[in-house]
DSSP file (Angstrom, degrees, kcal/mol; ACC not computed):
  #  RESIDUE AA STRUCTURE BP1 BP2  ACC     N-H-->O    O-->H-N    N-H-->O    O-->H-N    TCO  KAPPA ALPHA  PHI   PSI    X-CA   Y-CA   Z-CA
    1    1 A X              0   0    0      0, 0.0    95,-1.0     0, 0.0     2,-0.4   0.000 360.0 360.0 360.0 136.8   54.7   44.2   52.4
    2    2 A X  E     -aB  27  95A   0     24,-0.5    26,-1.8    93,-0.2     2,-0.3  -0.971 360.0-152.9-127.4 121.5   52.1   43.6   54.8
    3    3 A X  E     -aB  28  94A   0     91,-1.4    91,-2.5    -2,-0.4     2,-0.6  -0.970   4.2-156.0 -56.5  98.2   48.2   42.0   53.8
    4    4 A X  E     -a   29   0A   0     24,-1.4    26,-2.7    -2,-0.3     2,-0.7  -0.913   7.6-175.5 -12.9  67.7   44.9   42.2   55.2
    5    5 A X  E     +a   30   0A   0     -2,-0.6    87,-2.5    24,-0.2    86,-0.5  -0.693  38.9  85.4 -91.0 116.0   42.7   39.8   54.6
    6    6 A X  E    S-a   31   0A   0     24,-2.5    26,-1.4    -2,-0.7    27,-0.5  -0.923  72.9 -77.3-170.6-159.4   38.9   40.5   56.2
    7    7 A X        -     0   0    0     -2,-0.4    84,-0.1    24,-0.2     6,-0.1  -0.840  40.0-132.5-119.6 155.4   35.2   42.2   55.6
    8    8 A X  S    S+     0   0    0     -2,-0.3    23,-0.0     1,-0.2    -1,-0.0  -0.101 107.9  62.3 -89.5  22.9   35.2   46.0   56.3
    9    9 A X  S    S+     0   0    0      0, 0.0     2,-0.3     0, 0.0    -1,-0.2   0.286  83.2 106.6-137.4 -17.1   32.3   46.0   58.4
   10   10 A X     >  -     0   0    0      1,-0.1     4,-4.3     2,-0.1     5,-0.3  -0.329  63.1-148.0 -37.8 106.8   34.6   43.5   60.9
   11   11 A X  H  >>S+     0   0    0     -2,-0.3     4,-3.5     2,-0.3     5,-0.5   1.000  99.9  50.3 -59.6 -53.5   35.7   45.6   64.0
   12   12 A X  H  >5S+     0   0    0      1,-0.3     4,-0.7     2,-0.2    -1,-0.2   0.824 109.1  57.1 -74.6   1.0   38.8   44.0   64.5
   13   13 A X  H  >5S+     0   0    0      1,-0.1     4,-1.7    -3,-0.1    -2,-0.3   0.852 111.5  35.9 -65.1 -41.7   39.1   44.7   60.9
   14   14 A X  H  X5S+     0   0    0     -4,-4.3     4,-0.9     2,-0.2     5,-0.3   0.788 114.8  60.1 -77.4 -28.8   38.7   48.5   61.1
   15   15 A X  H  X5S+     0   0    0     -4,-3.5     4,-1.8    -5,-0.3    -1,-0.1   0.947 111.2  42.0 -68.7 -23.9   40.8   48.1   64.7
   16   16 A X  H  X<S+     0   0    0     -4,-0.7     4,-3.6    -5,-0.5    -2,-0.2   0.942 119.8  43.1 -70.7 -57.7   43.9   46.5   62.3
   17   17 A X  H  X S+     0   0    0     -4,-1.7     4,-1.2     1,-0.2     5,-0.3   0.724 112.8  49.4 -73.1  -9.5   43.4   49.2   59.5
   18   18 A X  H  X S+     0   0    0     -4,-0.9     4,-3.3    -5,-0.2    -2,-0.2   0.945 114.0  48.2 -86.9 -45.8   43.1   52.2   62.2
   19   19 A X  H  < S+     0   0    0     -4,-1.8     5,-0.4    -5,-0.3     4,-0.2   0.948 118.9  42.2 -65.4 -55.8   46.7   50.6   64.0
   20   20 A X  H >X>S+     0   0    0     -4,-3.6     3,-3.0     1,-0.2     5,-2.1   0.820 112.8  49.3 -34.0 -64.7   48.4   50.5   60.3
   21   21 A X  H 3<5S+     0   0    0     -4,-1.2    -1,-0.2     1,-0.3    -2,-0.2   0.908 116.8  46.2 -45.0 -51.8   47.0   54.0   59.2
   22   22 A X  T 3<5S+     0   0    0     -4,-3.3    -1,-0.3    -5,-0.3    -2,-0.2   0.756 114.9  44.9 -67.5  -2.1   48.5   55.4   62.7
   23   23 A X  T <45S-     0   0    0     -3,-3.0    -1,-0.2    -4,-0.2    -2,-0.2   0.443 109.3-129.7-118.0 -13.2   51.5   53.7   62.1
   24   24 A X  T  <5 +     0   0    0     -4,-1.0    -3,-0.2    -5,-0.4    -2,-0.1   0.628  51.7 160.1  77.7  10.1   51.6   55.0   58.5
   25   25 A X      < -     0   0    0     -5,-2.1     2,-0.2    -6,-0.1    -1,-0.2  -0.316  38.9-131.4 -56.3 139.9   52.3   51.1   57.3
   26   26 A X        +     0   0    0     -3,-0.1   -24,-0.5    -5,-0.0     2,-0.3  -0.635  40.3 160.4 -86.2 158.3   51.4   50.7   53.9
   27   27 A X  E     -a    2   0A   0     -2,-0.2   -24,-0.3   -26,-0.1     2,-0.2  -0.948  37.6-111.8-165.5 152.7   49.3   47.7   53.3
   28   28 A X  E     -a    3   0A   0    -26,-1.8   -24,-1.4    -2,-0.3     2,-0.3  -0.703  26.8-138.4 -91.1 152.3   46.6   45.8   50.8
   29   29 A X  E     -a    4   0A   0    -26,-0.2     2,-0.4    -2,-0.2   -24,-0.2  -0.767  13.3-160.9-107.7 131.2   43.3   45.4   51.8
   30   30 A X  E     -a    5   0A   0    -26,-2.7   -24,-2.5    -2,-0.3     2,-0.8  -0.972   4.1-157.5-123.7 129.6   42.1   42.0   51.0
   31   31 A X  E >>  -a    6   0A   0     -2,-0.4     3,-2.7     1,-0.2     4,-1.0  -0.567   4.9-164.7-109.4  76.4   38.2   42.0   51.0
   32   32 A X  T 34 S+     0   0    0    -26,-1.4     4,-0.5    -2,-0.8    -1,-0.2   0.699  97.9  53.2 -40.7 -19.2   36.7   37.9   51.6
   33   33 A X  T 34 S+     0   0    0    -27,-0.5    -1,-0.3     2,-0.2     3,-0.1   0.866 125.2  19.5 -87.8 -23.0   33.4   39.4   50.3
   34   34 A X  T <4 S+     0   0    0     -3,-2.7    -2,-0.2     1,-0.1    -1,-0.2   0.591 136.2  32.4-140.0 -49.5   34.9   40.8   47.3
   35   35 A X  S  < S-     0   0    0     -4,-1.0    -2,-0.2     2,-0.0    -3,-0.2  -0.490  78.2-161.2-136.5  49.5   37.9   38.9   46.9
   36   36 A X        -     0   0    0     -4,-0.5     2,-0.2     1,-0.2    -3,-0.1   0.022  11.1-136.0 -83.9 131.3   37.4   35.4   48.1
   37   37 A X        -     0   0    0     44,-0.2     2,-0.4    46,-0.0    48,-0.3  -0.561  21.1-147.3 -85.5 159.0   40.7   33.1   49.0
   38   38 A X    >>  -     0   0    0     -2,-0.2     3,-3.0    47,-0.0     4,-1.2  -0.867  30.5 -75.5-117.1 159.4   41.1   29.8   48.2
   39   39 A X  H 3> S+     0   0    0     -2,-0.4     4,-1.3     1,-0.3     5,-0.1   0.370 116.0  56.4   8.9 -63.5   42.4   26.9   49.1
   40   40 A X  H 34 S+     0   0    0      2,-0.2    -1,-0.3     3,-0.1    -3,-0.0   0.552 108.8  48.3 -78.7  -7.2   46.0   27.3   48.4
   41   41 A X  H X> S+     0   0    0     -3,-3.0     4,-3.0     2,-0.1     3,-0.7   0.734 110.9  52.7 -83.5 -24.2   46.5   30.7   50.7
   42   42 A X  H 3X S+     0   0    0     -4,-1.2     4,-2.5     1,-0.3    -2,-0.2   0.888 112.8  39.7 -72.2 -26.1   44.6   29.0   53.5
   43   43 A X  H 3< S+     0   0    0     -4,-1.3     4,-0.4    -5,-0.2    -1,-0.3   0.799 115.8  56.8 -76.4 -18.4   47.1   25.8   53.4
   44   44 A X  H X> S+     0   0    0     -3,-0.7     4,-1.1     2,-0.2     3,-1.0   0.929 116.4  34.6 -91.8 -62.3   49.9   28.8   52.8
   45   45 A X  H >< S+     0   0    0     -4,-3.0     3,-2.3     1,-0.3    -2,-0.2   0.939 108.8  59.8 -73.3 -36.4   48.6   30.3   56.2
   46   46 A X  T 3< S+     0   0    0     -4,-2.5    -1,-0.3     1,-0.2    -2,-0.2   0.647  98.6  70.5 -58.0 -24.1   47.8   26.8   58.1
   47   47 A X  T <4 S+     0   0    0     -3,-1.0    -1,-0.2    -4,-0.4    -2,-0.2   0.964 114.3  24.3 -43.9 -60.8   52.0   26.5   57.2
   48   48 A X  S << S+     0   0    0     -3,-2.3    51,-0.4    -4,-1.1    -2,-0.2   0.172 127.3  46.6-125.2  28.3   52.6   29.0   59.8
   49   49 A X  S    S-     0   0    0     -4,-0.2     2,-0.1    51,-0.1    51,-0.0  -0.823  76.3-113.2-146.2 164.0   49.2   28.7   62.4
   50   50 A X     >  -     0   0    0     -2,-0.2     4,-1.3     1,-0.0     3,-0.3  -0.274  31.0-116.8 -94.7 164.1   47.5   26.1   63.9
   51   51 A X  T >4 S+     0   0    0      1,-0.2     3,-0.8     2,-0.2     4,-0.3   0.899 107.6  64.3 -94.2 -17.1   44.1   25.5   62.7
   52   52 A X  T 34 S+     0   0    0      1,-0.2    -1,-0.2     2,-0.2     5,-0.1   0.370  99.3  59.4 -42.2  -0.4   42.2   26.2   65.8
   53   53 A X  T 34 S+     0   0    0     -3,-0.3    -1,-0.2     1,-0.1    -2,-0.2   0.716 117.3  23.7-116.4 -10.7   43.5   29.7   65.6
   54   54 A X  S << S+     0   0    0     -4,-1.3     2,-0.4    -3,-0.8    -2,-0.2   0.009  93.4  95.5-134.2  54.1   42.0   30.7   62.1
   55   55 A X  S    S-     0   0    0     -4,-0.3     2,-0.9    33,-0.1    33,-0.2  -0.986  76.8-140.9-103.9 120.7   38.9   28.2   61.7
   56   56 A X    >   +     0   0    0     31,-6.0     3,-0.5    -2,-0.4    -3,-0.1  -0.628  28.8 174.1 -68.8 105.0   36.1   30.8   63.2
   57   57 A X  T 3  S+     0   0    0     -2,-0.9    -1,-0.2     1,-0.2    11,-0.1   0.593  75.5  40.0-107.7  -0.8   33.6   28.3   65.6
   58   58 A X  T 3  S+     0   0    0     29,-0.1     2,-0.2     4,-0.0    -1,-0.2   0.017  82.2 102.8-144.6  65.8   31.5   31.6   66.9
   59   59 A X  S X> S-     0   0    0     -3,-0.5     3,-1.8    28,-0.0     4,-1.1  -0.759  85.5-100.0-103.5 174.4   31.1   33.6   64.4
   60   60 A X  H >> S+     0   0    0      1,-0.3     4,-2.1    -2,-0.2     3,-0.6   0.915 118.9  45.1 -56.0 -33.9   27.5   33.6   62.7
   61   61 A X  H 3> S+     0   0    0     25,-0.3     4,-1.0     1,-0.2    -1,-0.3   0.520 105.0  66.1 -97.7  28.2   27.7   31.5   59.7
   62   62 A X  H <4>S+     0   0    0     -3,-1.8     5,-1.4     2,-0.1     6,-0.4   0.634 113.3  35.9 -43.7 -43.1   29.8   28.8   62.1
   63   63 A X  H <<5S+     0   0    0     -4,-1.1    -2,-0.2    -3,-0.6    -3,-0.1   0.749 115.0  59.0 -99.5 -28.9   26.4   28.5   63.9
   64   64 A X  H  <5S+     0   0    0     -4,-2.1    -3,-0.2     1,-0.3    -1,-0.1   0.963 107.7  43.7 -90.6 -22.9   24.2   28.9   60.5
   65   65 A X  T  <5S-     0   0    0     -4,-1.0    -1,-0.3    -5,-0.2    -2,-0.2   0.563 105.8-135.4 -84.2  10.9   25.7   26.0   58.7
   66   66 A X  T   5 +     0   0    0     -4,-0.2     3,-0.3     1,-0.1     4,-0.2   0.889  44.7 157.7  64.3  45.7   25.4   24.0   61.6
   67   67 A X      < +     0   0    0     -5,-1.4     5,-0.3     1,-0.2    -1,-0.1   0.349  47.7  87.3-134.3  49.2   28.6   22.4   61.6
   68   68 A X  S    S+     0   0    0     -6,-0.4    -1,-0.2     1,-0.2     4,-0.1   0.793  93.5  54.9 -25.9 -58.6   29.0   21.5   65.2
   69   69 A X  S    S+     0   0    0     -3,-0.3     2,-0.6     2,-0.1    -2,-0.2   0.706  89.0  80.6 -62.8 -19.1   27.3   18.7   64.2
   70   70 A X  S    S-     0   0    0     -4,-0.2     2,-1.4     1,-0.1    -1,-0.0  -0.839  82.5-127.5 -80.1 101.9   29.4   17.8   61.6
   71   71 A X        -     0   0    0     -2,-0.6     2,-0.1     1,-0.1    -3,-0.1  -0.435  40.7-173.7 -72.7  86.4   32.9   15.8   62.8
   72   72 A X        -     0   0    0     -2,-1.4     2,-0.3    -5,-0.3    -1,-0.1  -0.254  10.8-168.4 -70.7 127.9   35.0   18.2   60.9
   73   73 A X    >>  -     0   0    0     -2,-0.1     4,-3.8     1,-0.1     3,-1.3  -0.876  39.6 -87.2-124.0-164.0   38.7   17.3   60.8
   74   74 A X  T 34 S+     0   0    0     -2,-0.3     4,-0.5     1,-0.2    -1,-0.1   0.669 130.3  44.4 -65.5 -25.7   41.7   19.7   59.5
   75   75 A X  T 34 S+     0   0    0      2,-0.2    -1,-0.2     3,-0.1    -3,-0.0   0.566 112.1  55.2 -68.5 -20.7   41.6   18.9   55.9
   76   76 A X  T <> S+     0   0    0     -3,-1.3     4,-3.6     2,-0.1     3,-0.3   0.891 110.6  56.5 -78.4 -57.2   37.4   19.2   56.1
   77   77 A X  H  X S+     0   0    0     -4,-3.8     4,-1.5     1,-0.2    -2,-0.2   0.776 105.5  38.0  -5.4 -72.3   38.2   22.6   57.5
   78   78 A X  H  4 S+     0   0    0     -4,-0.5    -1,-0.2     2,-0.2     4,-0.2   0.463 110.7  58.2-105.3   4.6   40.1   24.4   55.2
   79   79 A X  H  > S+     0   0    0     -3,-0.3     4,-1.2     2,-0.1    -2,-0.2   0.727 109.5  48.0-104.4   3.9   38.2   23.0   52.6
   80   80 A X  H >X S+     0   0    0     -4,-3.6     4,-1.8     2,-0.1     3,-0.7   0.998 109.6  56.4 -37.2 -64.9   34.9   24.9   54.7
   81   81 A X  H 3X S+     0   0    0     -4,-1.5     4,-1.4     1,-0.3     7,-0.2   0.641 103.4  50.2 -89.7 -19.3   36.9   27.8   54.8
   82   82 A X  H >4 S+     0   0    0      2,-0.2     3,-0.6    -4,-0.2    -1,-0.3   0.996 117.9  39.3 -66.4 -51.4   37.6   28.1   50.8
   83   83 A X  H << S+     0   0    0     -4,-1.2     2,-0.5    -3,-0.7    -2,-0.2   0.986 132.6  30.5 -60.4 -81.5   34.0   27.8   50.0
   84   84 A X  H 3<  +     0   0    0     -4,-1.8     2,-0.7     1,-0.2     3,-0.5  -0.178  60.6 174.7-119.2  83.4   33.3   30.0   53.1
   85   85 A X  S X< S+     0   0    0     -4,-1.4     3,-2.1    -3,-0.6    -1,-0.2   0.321  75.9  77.7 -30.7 -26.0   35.9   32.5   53.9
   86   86 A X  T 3  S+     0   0    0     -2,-0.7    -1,-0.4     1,-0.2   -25,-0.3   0.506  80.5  68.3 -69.6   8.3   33.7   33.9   56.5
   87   87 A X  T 3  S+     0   0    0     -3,-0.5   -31,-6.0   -26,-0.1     2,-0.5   0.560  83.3  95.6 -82.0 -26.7   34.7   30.7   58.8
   88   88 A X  S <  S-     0   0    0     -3,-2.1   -33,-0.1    -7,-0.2     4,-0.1  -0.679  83.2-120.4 -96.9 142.5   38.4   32.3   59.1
   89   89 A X        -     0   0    0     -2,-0.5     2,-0.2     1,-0.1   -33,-0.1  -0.122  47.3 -85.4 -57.8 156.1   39.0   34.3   62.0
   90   90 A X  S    S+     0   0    0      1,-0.2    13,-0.3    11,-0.1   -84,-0.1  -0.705  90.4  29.9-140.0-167.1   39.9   37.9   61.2
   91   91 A X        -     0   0    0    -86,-0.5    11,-1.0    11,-0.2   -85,-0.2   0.750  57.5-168.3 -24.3 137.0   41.8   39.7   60.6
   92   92 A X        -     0   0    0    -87,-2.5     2,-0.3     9,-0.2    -1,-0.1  -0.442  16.3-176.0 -74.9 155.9   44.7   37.5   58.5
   93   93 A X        -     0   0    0    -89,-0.2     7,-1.8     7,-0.1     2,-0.4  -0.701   6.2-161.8-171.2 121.9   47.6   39.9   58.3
   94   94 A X  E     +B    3   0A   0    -91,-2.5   -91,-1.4    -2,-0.3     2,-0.3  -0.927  14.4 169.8-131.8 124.8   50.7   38.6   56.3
   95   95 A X  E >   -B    2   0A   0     -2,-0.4     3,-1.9     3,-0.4     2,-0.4  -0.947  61.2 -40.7-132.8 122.4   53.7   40.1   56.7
   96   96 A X  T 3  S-     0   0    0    -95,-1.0    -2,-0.0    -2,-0.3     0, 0.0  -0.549 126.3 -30.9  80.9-123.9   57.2   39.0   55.4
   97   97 A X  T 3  S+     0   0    0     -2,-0.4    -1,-0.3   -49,-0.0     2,-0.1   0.367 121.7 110.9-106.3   0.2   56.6   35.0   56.1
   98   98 A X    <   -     0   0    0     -3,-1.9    -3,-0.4     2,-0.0     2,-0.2  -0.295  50.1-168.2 -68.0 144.1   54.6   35.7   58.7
   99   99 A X        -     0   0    0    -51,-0.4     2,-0.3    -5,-0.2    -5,-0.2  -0.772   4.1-179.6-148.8 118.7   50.7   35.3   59.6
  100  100 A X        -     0   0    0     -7,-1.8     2,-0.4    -2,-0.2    -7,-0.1  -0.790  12.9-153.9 -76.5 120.1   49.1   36.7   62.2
  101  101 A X        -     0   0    0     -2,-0.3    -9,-0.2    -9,-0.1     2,-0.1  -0.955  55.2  -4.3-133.8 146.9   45.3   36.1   62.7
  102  102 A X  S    S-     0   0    0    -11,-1.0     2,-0.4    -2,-0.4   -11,-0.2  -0.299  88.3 -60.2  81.4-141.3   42.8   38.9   64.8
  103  103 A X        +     0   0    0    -13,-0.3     2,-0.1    -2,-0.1   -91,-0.1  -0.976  51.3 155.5-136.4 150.9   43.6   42.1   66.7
  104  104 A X     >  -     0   0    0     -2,-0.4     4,-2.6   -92,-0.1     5,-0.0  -0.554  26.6-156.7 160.6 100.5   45.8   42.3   69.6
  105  105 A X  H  > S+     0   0    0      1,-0.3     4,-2.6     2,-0.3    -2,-0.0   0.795  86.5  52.2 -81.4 -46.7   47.3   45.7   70.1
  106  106 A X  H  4 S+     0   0    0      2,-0.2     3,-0.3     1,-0.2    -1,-0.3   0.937 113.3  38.2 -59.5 -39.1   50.3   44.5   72.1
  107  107 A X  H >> S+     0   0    0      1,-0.2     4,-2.4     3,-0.1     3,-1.4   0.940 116.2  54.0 -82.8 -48.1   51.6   42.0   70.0
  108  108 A X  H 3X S+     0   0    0     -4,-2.6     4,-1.2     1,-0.3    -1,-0.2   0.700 111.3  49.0 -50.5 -26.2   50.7   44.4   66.7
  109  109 A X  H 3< S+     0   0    0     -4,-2.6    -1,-0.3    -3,-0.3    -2,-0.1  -0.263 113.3  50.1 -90.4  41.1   52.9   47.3   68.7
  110  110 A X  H <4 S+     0   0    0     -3,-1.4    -2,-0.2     0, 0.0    -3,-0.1   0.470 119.0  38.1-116.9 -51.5   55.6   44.5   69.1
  111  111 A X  H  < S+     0   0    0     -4,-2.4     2,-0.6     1,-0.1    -3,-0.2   0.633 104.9  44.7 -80.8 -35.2   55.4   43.7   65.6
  112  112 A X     <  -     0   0    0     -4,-1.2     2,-0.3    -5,-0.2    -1,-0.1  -0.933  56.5-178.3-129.3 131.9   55.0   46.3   63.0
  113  113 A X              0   0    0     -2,-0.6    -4,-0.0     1,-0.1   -90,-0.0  -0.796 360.0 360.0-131.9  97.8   56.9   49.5   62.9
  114  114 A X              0   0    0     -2,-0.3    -1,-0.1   -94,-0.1    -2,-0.0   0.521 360.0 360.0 -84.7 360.0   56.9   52.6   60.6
């Protein structure tokens, strides 16, 4: 079963749901705005990525809580990212044991196959 975790108004969210829909993969839509993760999937995905690849540092609310300034380490991080899921890069996609995090058409035609 393959997961989606994002916002719908995220392009590389609609680019991930257009590849599925063309591929005819079934999948859940997981919606941060709607359906906020916590803590224990983000340590779940940090298992199998590093955290410089799903802590977001330029997206907007990176820049509105200002915490550049802040000397963040990995545990400070994910517990940002609980509070505010818009900090993780998107799309999540978890598939199998797997997690994948944005869009990136080659590796998504590598990976998932109807």
């Amino acid at each position: 079963m393959v997961t989606v975790y994002g916002i719908k108004n995220c392009d590389s969210v609609k680019k991930a749901l257009k590849f599925l829909n063309e591929k005819s993969m079934p999948y859940t839509f997981v919606d941060f705005k709607t359906s906020p993760v916590q803590i224990d999937k983000i340590e779940e995905w940090l298992n199998h990525i590093d955290m410089y690849i799903l802590f977001n540092t330029k997206g907007t609310t990176y820049r509105t809580l200002g915490l550049k300034s802040f000397d963040l380490n990995d545990n400070d991080k994910a517990q940002w990212m609980s509070k505010e899921n818009l900090l993780i890069k998107r799309p999540v996609i978890q598939y199998s044991s797997n997690v994948i995090v944005g869009f990136d058409l080659s590796k998504y035609e590598g990976i998932f196959h109807p």
